[in-house]
C-alpha positions, -999 to +999 in steps of 0.1 A: -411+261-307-439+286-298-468+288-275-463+251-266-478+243-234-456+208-222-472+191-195-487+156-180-452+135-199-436+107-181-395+104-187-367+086-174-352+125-169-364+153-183-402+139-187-409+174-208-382+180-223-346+164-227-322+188-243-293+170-263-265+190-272-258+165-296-291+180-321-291+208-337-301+241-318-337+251-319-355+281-306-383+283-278-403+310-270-438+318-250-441+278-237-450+264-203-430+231-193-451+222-160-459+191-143-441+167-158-431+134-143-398+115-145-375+090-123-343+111-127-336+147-112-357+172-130-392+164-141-399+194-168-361+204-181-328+181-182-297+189-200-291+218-209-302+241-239-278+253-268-300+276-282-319+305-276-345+303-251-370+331-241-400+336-219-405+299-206-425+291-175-410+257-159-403+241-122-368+252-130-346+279-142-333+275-174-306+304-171-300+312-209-328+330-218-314+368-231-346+388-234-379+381-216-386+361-182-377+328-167-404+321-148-402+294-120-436+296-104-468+276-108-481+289-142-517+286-127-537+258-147-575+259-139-579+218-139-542+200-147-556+169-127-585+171-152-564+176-181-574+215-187-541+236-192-558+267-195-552+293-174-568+311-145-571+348-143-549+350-117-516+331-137-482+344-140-484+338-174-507+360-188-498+388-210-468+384-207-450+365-243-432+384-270-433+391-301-459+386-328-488+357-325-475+325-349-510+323-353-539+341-351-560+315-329-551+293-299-557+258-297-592+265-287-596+281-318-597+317-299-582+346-308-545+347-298-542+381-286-564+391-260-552+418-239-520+439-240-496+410-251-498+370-255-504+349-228-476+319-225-487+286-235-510+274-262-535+290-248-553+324-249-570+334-213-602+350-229-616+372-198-651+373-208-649+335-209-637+332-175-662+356-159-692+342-143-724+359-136-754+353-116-781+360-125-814+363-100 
């Protein structure tokens, strides 16, 4: 799993994601698991994961990742009550994934690398988007 941004899910635990040790192991990489909503005790993360886990932004700390960053605070959405996961200039998350892009757009259809690495998330803050000029 790359470049997934998890978010807005309702579960009885583990509203983003429920790991079962039980499946077999996958990867994750570069993905936001953020405001999530469930009736049990974590709302983004429960169990926990048997597999490689790297770079991941979520309300908790996963604690397995070997390279990159855990990252427990708010990955800075511009609108999540709106339902717009993208994110602001000022978000942990940017330019800071690994590796190469899986593709070569974001689910905007923007390119996927714009600055000095990948932001986290399935999408790609594009700067000059995000600027706004005035114009008198």
């Amino acid at each position: 799993i790359r470049n997934c941004t998890i978010t807005g899910n309702v579960g009885s635990d583990g509203g983003g994601l429920n790991w079962q040790s039980s499946y077999p192991a996958q990867g994750m990489c570069d993905c936001i698991i953020r405001g999530n909503i469930t009736t049990g005790t974590n709302p983004d993360l429960s169990g926990t994961p048997s597999t490689k886990v790297t770079n991941v932004c979520s309300s908790v700390a996963i604690g397995v990742n070997t390279t990159g960053r855990d990252l427990t605070q708010d990955p800075g959405f511009k609108a999540p009550q709106q339902g717009n996961y993208r994110l602001r200039l000022s978000s942990p998350c940017r330019d800071c994934a690994w590796g190469v892009p899986p593709t070569q757009v974001d689910l905007d259809g923007n390119p996927r690398l714009f600055g000095k690495r990948m932001d986290l998330g399935c999408y790609e803050l594009n700067a000059r988007s995000a600027m706004i000029f005035l114009v008198r």
